[in-house]
C-alpha positions as CSV (number, residue, x, y, z in Angstrom):
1,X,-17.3,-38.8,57.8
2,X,-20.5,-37.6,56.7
3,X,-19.2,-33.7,57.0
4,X,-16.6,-34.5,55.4
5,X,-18.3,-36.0,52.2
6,X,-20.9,-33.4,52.3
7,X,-17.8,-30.5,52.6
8,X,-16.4,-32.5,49.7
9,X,-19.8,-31.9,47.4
10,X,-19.9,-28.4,48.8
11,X,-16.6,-27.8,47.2
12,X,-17.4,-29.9,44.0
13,X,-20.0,-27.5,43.9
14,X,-18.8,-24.6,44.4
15,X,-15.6,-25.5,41.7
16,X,-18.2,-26.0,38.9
17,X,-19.9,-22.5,39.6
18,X,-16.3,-20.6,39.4
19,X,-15.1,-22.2,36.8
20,X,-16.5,-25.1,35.3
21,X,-20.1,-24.1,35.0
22,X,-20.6,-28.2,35.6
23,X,-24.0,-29.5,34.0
24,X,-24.9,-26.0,32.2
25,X,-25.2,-25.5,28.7
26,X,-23.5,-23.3,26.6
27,X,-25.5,-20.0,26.6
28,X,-23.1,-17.4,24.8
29,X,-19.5,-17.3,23.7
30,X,-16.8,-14.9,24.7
31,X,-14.7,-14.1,22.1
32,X,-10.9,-12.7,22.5
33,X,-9.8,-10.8,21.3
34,X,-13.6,-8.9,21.2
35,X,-12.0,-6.1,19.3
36,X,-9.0,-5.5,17.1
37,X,-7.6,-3.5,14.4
38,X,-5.5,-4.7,11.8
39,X,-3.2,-2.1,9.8
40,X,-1.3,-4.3,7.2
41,X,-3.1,-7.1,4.2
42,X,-2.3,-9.9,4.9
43,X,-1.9,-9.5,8.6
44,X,-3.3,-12.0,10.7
45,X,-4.9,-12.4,14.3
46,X,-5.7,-15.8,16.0
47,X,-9.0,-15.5,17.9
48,X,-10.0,-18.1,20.9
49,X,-13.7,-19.0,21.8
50,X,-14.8,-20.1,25.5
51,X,-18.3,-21.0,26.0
52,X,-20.3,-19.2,29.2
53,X,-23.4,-20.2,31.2
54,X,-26.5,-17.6,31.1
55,X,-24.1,-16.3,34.5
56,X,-21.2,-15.8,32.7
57,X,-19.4,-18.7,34.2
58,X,-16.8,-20.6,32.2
59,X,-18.5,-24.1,31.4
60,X,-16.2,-27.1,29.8
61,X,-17.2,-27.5,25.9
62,X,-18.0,-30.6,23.6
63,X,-17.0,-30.2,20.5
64,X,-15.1,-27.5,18.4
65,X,-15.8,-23.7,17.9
66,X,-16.9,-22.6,14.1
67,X,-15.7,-19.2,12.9
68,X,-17.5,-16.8,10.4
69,X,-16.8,-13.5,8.9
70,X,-19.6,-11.0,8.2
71,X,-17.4,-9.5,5.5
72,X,-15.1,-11.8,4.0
73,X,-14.1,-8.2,1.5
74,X,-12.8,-7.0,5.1
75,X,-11.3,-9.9,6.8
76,X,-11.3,-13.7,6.8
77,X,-11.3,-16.7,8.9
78,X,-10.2,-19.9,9.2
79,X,-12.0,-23.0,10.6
80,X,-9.3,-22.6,13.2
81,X,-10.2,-18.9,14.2
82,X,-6.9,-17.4,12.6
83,X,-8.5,-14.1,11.1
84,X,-6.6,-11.8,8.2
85,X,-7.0,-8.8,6.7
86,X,-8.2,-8.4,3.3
87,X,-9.2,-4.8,3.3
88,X,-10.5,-1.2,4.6
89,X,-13.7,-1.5,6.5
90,X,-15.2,-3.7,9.5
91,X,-16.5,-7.1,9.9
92,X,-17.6,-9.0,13.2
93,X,-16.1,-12.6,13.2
94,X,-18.6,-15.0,14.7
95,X,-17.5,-17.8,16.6
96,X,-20.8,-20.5,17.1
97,X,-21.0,-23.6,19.0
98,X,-24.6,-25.1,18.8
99,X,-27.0,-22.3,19.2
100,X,-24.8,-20.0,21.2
101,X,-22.7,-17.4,19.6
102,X,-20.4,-14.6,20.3
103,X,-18.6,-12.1,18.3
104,X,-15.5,-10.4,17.9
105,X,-15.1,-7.2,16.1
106,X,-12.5,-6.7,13.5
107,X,-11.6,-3.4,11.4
108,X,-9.0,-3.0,9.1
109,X,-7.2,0.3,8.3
110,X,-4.8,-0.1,5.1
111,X,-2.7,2.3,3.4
112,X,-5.2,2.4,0.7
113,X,-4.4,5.8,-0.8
114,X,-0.9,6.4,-2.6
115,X,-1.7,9.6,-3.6
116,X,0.5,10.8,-6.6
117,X,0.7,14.2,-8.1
118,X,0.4,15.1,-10.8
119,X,-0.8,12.0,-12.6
120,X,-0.4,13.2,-15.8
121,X,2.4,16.1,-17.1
122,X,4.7,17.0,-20.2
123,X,7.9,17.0,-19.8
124,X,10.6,19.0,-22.0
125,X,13.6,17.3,-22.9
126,X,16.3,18.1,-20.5
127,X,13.5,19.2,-18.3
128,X,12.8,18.5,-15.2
129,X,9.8,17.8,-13.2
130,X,9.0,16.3,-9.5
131,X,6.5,13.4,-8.8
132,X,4.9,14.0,-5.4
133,X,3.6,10.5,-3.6
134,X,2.6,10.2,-0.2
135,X,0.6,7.6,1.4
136,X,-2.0,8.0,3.4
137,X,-3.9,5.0,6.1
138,X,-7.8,4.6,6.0
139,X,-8.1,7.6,8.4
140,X,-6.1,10.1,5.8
141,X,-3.2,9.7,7.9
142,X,0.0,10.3,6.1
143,X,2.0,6.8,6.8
144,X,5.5,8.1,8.3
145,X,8.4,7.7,5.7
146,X,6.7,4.9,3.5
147,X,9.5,3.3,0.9
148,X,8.4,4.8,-2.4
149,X,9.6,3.3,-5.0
150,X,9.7,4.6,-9.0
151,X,9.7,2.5,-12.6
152,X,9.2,4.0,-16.1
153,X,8.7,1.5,-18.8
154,X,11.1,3.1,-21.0
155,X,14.4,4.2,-19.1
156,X,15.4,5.4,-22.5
157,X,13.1,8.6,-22.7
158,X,12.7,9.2,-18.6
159,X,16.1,9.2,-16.0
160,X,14.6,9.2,-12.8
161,X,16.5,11.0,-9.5
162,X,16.5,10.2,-6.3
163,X,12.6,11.5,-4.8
164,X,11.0,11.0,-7.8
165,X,12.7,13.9,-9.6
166,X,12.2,13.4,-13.7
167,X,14.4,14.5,-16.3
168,X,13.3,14.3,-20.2
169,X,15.6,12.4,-22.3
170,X,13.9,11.8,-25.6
171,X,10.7,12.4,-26.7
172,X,7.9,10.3,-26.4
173,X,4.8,8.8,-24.3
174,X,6.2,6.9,-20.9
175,X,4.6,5.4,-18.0
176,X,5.7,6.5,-14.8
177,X,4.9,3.6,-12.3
178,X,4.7,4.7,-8.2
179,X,4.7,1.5,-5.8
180,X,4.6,1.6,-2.2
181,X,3.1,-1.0,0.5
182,X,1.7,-2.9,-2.0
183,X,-0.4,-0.2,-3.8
184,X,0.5,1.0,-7.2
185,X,-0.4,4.5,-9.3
186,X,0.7,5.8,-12.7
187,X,1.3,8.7,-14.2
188,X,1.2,9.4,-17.8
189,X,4.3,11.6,-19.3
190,X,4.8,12.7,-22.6
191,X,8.2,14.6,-23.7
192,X,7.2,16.3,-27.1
193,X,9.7,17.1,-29.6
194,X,11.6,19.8,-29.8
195,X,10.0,22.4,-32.5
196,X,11.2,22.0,-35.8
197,X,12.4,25.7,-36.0
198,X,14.6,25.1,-32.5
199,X,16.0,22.0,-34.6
200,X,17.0,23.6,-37.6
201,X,18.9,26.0,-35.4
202,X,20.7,22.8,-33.5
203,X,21.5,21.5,-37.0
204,X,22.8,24.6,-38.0
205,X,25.0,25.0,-34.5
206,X,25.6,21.3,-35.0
207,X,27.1,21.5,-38.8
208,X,29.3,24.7,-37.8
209,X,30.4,22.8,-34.7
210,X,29.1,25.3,-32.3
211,X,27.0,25.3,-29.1
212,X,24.5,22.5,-29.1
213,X,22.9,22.8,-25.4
214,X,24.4,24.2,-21.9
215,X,27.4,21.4,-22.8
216,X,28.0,21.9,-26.0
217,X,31.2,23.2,-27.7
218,X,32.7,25.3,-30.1
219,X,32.0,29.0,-30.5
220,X,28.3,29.2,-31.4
221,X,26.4,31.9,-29.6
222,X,23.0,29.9,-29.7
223,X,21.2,29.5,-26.4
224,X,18.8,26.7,-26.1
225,X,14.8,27.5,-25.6
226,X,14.2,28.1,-21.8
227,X,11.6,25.7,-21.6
228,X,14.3,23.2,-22.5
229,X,17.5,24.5,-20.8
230,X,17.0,24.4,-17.2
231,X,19.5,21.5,-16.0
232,X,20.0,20.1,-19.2
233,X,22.9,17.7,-19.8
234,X,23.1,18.9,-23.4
235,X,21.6,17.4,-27.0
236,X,22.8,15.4,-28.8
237,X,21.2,13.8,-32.6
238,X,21.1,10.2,-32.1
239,X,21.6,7.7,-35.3
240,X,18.0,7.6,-35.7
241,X,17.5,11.5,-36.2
242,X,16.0,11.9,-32.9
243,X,17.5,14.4,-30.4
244,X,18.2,13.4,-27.0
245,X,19.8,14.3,-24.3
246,X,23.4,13.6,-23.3
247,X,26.7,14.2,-24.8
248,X,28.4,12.9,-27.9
């Protein structure tokens, strides 16, 4: 009887130096998970806390975990332990229970370039330019096939292709707005007038009924100014005086 009790302790024992850590205190914290990166704001990571002897030995808690983040710019946490990613850089997430402590470290990597060339151009009427975007992660990795998307804030002046391919319509000053994981960039596009001396000849074509652009008609022999003439739909005078393109 008496082995038996004193095999029973010995097991007792034993149980609360695997896993319990029975009567020790709380000497450090092990975080998990201890590291992490997020790629996406917004995205979010649940960490859990166990409290460890000065052995490392798993020891049963009293009361609840408290989470902090170095860098609440980088990532933040919830009194829960639920960390999310606010932006490019690294933070350590601190978990505390009385005086012990452990860490886990957290760096986020966002697309935080959308690089967009040229950001500022002049565009012809009837000519065409491309925007180039491309985004690129914290590491100056281009993000494979990103959706780009493309919004002017005056569709009257700027048609915009498939690509980010522009086509002058009417002159002007536009904003060209590029959007892509939740980043934005603009590019400033004015479409000048054409010289009065090309519009006088227009007027002139125009009055006689002849050639007014690549689609014009009648039998005018006037060709429009190269800078204007490459893929152009044809001009047209709209009831305002301004010319534009498009057809009659």
């Amino acid at each position: 009887m008496r082995l038996l009790q004193a095999g029973t302790g010995a097991l007792f024992v034993l149980s609360c130096l695997l896993f319990t850590g029975c009567g020790d205190d709380v000497h450090m914290i092990r975080v998990t998970p201890d590291m992490l990166t997020l790629t996406e704001k917004g995205a979010t990571v649940q960490l859990k806390s166990m409290g460890l002897t000065r052995t490392e030995v798993p020891v049963k808690t009293e009361g609840t975990f408290s989470y902090r983040s170095k860098d609440p710019a980088v990532a933040t946490v919830s009194p829960d332990g639920t960390v999310t990613a606010v932006g490019n850089g690294q933070t350590n997430i601190v978990s505390e229970l009385g005086d012990a402590f452990g860490e886990s470290i957290i760096r986020v990597c966002l697309p935080y370039v959308l690089d967009v060339q040229p950001t500022e151009m002049t565009l012809p009427i009837g000519g065409v330019q491309k925007v180039k975007a491309k985004l690129v992660d914290c590491e100056d990795k281009p993000i494979v096939t990103p959706t780009i998307e493309y919004e002017v804030n005056d569709k009257s002046k700027i048609q915009i292709e498939e690509g980010g391919t522009l086509i002058g319509l009417e002159a002007g000053d536009v904003i060209l707005t590029v959007k892509s994981k939740g980043l934005d960039a603009q590019v400033k596009i004015n479409i000048p007038p054409i010289p009065e001396e090309l519009l006088e000849k227009m007027r002139a074509e125009r009055s006689k009924g002849g050639h007014r652009g690549s689609g014009g008609r009648g039998g005018g022999s006037y060709e429009p100014d190269s800078n204007v003439s490459h893929l152009l739909k044809g001009w047209k005078f709209g009831s305002d005086g301004k010319v534009k393109v498009g057809s009659e």
